[in-house]
C-alpha positions as a printed NumPy array, in Angstrom:
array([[  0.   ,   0.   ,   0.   ],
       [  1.731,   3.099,  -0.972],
       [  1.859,   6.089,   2.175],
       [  0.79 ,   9.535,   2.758],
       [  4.159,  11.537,   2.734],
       [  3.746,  15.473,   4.637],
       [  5.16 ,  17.448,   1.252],
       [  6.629,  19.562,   3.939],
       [  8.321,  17.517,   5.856],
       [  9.819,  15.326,   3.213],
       [ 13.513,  14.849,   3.571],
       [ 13.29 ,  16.498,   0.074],
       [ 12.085,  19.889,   0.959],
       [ 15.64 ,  21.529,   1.717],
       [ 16.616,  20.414,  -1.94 ],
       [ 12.803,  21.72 ,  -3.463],
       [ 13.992,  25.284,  -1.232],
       [ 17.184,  25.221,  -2.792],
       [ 15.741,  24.963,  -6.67 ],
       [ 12.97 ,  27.517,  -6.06 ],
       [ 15.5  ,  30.198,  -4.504],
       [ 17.412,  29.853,  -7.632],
       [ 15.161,  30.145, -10.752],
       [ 14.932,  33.891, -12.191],
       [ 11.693,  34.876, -11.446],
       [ 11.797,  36.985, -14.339],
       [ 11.861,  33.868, -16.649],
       [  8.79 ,  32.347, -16.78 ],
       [  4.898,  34.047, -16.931],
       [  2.717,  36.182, -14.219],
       [ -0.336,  34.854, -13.538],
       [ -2.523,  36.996, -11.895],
       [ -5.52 ,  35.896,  -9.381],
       [ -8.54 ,  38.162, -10.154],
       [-11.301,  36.038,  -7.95 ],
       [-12.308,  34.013,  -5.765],
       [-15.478,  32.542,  -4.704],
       [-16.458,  30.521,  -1.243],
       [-19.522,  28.622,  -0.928],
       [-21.661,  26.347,   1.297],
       [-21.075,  22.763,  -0.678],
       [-22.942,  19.44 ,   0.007],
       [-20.777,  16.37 ,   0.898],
       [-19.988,  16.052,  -3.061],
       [-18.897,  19.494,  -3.168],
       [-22.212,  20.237,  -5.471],
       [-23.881,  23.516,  -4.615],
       [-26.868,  25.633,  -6.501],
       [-27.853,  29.157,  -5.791],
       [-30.349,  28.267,  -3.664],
       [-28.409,  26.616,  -1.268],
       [-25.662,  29.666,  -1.17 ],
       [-28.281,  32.027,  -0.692],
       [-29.734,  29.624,   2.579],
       [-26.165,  28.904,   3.96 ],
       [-23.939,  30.635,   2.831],
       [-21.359,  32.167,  -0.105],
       [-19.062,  35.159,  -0.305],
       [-16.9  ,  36.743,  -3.348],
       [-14.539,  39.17 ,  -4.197],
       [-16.862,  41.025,  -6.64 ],
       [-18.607,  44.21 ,  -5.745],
       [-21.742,  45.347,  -6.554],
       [-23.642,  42.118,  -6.386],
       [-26.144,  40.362,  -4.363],
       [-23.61 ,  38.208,  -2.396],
       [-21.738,  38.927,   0.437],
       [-18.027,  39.994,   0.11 ],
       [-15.444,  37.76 ,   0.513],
       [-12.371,  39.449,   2.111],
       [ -8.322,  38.51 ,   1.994],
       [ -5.836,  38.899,   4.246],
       [ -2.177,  38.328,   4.479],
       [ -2.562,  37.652,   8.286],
       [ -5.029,  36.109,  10.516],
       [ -5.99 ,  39.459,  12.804],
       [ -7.243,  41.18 ,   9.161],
       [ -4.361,  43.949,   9.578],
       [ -2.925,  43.481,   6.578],
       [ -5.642,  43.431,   4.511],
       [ -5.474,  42.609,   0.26 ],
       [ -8.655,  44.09 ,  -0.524],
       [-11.724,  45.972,   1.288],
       [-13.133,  47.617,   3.642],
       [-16.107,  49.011,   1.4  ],
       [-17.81 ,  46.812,  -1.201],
       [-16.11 ,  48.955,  -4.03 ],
       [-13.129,  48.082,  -3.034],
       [-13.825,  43.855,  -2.811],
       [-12.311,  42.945,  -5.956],
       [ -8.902,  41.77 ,  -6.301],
       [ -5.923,  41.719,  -8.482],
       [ -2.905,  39.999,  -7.13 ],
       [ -0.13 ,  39.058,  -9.364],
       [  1.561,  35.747,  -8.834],
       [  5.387,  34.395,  -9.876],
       [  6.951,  31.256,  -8.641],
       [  6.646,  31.263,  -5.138],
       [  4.63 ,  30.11 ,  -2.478],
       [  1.48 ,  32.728,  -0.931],
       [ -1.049,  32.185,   1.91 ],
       [ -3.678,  34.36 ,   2.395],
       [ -6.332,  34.545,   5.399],
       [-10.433,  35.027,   3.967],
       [-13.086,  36.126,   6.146],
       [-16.88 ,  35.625,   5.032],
       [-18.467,  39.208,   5.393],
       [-22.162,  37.215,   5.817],
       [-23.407,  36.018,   9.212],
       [-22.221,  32.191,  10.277],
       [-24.181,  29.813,   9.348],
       [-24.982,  25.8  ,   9.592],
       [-23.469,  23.762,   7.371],
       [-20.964,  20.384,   6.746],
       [-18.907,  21.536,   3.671],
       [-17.588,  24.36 ,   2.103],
       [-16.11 ,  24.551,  -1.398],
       [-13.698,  27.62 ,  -2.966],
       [-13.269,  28.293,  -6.882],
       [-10.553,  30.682,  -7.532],
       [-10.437,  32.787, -10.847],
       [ -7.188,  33.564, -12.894],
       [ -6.533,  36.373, -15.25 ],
       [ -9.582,  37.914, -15.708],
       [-12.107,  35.058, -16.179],
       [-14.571,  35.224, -14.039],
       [-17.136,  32.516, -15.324],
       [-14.508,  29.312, -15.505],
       [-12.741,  28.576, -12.424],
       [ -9.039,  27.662, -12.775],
       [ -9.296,  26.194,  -9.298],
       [-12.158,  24.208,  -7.562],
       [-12.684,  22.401,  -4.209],
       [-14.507,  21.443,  -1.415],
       [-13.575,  20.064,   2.188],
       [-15.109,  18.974,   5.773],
       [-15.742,  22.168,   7.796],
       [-12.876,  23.024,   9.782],
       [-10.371,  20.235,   8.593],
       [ -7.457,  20.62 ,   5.966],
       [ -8.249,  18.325,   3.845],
       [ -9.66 ,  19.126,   0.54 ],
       [ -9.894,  17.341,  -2.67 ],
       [-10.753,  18.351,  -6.491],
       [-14.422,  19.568,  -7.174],
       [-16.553,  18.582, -10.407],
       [-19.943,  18.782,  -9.208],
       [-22.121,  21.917,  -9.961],
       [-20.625,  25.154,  -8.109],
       [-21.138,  28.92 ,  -9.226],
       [-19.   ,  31.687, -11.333],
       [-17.294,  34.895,  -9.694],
       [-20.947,  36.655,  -9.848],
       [-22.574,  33.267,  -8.783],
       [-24.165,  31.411, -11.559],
       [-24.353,  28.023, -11.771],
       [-21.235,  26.463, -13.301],
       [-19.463,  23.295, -13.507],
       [-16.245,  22.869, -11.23 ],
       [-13.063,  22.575, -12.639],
       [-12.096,  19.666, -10.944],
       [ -8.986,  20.531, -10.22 ],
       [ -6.751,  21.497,  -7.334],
       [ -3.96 ,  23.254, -10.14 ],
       [ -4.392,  25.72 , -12.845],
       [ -1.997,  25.492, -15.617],
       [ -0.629,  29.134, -17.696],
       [  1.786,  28.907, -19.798],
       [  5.054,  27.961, -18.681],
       [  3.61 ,  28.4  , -14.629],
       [  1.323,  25.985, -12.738],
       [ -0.628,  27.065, -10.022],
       [ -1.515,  24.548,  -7.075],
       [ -3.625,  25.2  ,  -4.151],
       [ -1.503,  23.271,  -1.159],
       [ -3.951,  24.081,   1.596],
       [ -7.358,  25.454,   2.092],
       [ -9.708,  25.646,   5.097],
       [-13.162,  27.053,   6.489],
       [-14.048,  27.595,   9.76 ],
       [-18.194,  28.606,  10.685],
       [-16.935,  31.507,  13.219],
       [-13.273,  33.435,  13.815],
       [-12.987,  31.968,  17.108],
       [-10.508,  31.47 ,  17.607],
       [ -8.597,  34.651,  16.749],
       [-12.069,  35.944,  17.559],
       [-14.391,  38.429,  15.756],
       [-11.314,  39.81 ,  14.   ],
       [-13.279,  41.555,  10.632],
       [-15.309,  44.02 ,  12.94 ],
       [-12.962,  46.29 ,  13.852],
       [-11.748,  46.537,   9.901],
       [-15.353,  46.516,   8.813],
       [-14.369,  43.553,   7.416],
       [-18.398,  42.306,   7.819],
       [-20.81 ,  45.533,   8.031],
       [-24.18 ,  44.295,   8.674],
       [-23.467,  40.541,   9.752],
       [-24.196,  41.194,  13.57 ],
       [-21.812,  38.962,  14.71 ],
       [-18.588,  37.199,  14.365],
       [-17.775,  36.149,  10.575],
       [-16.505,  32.609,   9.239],
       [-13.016,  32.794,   8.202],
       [-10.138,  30.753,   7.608],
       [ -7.105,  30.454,   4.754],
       [ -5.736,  28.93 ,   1.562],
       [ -2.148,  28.703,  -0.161],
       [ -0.975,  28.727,  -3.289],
       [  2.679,  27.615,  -5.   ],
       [  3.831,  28.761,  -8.223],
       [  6.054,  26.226,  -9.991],
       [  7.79 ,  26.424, -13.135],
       [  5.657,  23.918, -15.381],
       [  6.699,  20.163, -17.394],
       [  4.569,  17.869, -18.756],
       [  2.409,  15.253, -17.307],
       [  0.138,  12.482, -18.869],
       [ -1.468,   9.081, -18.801],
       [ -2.374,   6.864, -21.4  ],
       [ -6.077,   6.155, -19.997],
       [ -7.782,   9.508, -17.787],
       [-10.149,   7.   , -15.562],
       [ -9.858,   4.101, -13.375],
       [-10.637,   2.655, -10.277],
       [ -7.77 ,   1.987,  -7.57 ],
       [ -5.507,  -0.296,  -8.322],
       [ -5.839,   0.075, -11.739],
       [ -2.203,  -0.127, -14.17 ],
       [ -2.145,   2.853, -16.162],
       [  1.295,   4.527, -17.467],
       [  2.856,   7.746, -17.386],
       [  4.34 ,  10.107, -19.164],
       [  6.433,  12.968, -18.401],
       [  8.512,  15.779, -20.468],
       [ 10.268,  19.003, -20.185],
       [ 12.077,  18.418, -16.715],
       [ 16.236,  18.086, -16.511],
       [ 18.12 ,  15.789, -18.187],
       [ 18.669,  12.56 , -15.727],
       [ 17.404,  13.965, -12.763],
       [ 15.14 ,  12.096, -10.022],
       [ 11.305,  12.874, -10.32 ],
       [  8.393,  12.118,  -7.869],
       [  5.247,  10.866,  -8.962],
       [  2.603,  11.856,  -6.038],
       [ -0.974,  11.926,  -6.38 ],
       [ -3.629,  13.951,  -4.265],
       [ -3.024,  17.527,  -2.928],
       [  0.429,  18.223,  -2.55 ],
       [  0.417,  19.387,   0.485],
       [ -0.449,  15.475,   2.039],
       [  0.428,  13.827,  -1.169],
       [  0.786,   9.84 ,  -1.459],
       [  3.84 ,   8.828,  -3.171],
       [  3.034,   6.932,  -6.576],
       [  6.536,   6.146,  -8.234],
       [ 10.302,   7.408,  -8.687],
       [ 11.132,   8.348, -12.543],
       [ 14.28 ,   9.438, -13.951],
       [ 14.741,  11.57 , -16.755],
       [ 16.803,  10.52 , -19.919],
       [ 18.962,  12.377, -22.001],
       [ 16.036,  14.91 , -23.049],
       [ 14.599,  15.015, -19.678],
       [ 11.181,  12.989, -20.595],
       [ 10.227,   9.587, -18.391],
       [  7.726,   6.751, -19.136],
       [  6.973,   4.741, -15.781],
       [  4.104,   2.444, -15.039],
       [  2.027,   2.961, -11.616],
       [ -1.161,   1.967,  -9.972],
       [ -4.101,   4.207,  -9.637],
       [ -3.996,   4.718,  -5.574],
       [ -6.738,   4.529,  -3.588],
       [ -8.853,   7.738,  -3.179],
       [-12.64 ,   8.938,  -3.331],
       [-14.611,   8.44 ,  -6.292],
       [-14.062,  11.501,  -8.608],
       [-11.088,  13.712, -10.23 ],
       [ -8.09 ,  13.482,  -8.541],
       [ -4.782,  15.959,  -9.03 ],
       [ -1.379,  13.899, -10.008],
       [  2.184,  15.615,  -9.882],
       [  5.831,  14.941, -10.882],
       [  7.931,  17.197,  -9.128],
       [ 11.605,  17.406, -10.578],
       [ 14.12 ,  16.898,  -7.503],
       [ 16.746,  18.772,  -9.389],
       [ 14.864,  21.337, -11.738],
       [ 12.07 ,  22.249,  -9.164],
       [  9.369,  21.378, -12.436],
       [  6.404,  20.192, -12.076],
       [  4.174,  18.843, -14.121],
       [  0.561,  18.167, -13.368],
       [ -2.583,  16.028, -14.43 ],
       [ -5.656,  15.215, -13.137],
       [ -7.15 ,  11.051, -13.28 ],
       [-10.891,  10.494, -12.483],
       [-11.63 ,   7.745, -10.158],
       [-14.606,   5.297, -11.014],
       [-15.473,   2.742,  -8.407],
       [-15.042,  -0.828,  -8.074],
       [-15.587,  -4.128,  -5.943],
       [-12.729,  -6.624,  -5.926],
       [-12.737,  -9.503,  -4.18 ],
       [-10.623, -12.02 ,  -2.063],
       [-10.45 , -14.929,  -2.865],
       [-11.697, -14.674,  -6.338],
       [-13.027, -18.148,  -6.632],
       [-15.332, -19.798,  -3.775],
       [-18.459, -22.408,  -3.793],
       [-21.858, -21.337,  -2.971],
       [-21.857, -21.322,   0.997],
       [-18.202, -20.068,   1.205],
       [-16.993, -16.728,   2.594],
       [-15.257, -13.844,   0.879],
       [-14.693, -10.835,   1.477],
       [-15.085,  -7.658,  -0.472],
       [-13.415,  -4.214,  -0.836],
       [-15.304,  -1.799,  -2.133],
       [-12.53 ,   0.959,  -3.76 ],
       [-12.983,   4.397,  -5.223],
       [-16.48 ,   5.295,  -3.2  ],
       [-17.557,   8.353,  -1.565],
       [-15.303,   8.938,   1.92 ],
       [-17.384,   7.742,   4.821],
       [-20.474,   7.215,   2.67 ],
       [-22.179,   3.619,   3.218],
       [-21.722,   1.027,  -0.006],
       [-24.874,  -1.67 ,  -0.362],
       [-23.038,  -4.969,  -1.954],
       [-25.366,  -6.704,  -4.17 ],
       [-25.255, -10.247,  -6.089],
       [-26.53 ,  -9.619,  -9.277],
       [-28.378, -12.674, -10.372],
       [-30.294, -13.868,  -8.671],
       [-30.395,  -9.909,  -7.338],
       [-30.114,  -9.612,  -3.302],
       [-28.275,  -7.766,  -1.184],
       [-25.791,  -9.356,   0.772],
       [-24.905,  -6.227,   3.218],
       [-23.452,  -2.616,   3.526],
       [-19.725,  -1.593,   4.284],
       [-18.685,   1.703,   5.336],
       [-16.142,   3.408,   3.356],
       [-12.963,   5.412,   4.875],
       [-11.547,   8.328,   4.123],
       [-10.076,   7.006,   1.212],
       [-13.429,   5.795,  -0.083],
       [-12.54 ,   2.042,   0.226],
       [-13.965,  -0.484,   2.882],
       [-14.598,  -4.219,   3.509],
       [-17.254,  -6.643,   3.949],
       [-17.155, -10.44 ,   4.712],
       [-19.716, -12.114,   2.806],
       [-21.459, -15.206,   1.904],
       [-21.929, -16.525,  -1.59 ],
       [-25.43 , -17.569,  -1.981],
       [-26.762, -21.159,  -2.242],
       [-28.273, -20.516,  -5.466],
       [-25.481, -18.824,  -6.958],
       [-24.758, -20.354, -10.567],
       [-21.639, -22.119, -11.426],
       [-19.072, -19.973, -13.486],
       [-18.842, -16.037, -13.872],
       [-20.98 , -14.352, -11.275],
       [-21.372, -10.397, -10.916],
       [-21.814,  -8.401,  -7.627],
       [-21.392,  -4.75 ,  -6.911],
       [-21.959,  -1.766,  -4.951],
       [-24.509,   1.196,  -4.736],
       [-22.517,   4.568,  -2.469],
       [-25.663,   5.822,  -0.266],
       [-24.579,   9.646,  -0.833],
       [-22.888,   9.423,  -4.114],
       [-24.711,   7.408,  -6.031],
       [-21.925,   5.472,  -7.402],
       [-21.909,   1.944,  -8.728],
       [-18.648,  -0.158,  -8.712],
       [-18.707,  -3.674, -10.386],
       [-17.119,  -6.633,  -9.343],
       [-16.99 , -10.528, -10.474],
       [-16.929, -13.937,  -8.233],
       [-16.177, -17.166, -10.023],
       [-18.054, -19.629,  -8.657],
       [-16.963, -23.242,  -8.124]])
C-alpha cells in the first residue's frame, strides 16, 4: 500500500527550497488571481444558488447580491489585500513562482453547514474557475471539485475539478485550504476593519495557499480508473537525468506513486497503480528533484468491488473491498443474479472499505457479478466472483 508523505516535511524539501530560490523569477509568466469565490457545498462538493443564498457564499466582486469575501495576508485582518467598502472587494494579485497564503473572512453572518467549497479565478475570467474544491468544515483536507458550483458573480457552473491551474510555462496549485463557521478562535477579528458591516456577529473565516512552480509535462495513457488500476505515465520538459516524484492527491499530504528518472532529453515513461482515493477527479504531480518542475494532471476515479479470494463455492466466505467510493459514505453490496443484497460496508476516508460475505446457495456455477450502490454518491462499482 503506498503512504501519505507530509510534502513539507519530506527529507526532500531543503533540496525543493534550494531549486525555487534559484530560478529567475523573471523567466517564466505572471499569472494573476482576479477572484475568488467561497460557498456552502454538500458532501460532493455540489452547490446551486439556492443553497448559497440559505447557507452561505461570499466573493470578491462588488456590486452584487452576495456577500463579500475578504483577503488577508494575516489572521488578525491587519494586513488586509482588498476591502473595507464593497467597491473596493475585488482583487488583483499578481503571482510568480513562489509560495502565498492568504487569510479570507466571510463578510455574511455564520451559518450551519458540513462543507464548504472555494473556486478561484485567474486572469480575468470570471465565469470558468481555474481552481475548484470542497472540504469537511474546519479540517485541511480538501480534494478536487466537479460537481455543480457557481461563477465569480454566482451562476451556476461546472467545477473545474482541479486542485492546479496550468498558464503557460507556470502551474498554479492550491496546497492548503480551510473554512471555519466563526473566527474563534482569533475571535471576531473583521469588525474592527469593517471587514463584515451588517453581519451582527462574528464572521466565518479561515485560509488557503498557493505555489507557483515552473511547469513540465504530465500524462497518462487512460484519464479514468478505479484503484488499483495499471495505467502509465508520461512525463517531459524536466532536466536531463534527474530524479522525479510521482505523487498523487493535494500536494500538500500527497501519497507517493513512483520514482522516474529523466533521460537524455529530460522525458520519463513509468508504469504505476491508480492509488486509492474517493470516487471523482483526482490531481497527479511529478515534481523534478533537481529542476524544481512540475508537471501536473488530473485522473478520475470510477469505483469498483474486488474480491478475495476470487473463486469460492456457494456457501463459502469472501470478502469484499469496495474501492474508489464516496469517503465515509455507506456502499450496499449486491449479487446480481439472482439480485439480493448481501450487506453494507462503510467506506474510509479514502473511499474504500470491507465486507465479509457469503456466496449464496443458489449462486450459478461460473462467472458471477456483484457490486456496490454509495448511499450519498450514487456510485456503482462492479465486481466478479467465479463460482466453483
Amino acid at each position: 500500500m503506498t503512504a501519505k508523505i507530509a510534502f513539507r516535511d519530506s527529507a526532500r524539501c531543503l533540496v525543493v527550497l534550494v531549486a525555487l530560490l534559484t530560478l529567475p523569477f523573471s523567466a517564466y509568466s505572471q499569472v494573476t488571481l482576479t477572484g475568488a469565490m467561497w460557498f456552502a457545498s454538500t458532501s460532493s462538493g455540489a452547490t446551486s444558488v439556492a443553497q448559497a443564498y440559505a447557507d452561505g457564499a461570499s466573493n470578491t466582486l462588488g456590486g452584487d447580491q452576495w456577500w463579500n469575501l475578504w483577503l488577508a495576508r494575516n489572521p488578525d485582518a491587519t494586513s488586509p489585500i482588498n476591502g473595507p467598502s464593497d467597491a473596493q472587494a475585488s482583487i488583483s494579485i499578481p503571482l510568480q513562482v513562489g509560495s502565498y497564503k492568504y487569510y479570507i473572512f466571510g463578510a455574511g453572518p455564520c451559518c450551519s453547514l458540513h462543507f464548504s467549497g472555494l473556486n478561484l479565478f485567474f486572469d480575468g475570467n470570471g465565469s470558468t474557475p481555474g481552481i475548484s474544491v470542497f472540504g469537511a468544515l474546519g479540517r485541511s483536507s480538501f480534494v478536487p471539485d466537479s460537481s455543480s458550483t457557481l461563477t465569480l458573480q454566482g451562476t451556476p457552473v461546472a467545477g473545474s475539478g482541479s486542485g492546479f491551474y496550468r498558464a503557460g510555462d507556470v502551474v498554479v496549485v492550491l496546497t492548503g485550504y480551510d473554512w471555519n463557521n466563526s473566527a474563534t478562535p482569533p475571535g471576531d477579528v473583521c469588525q474592527p476593519f469593517v471587514f463584515s458591516p451588517g453581519s451582527g456577529g462574528p464572521s466565518p473565516f479561515g485560509s488557503f495557499s498557493l505555489r507557483v512552480f515552473p511547469a513540465a509535462e504530465l500524462s497518462f495513457n487512460q484519464t479514468s480508473g478505479s484503484p488499483f488500476t495499471k495505467i502509465t505515465a508520461t512525463g517531459s520538459g524536466f532536466a536531463a537525468n534527474e530524479k522525479v516524484d510521482l505523487y498523487a492527491g493535494p500536494i500538500s499530504y500527497p501519497t507517493l506513486l513512483a520514482t522516474a528518472t529523466t533521460d537524455a532529453s529530460g522525458s520519463f515513461v513509468i508504469p504505476v497503480d491508480e492509488p486509492q482515493h474517493p470516487v471523482g477527479p483526482m490531481d497527479v504531480y511529478a515534481y523534478g528533484l533537481t529542476s524544481g518542475e512540475l508537471g501536473a494532471a488530473t485522473l478520475s476515479v470510477i469505483s469498483a468491488v474486488a474480491t478475495n479470494p476470487a473463486t469460492e463455492a456457494p456457501g463459502g466466505a469472501i470478502t469484499a473491498y469496495p474501492l474508489g467510493f464516496g469517503a465515509g459514505e455507506t456502499v450496499s453490496i449486491y449479487w446480481n443474479e439472482p439480485r439480493q443484497l448481501l450487506g453494507t460496508a462503510v467506506a474510509d476516508s479514502l473511499g474504500s472499505g470491507s465486507f465479509a460475505m457469503t456466496v449464496p446457495a443458489n449462486a450459478s456455477p461460473g462467472l458471477n457479478g456483484i457490486f456496490g450502490v454509495g448511499a450519498t454518491t450514487g456510485s456503482l462499482g462492479l465486481g466478479r466472483v467465479w463460482v466453483k
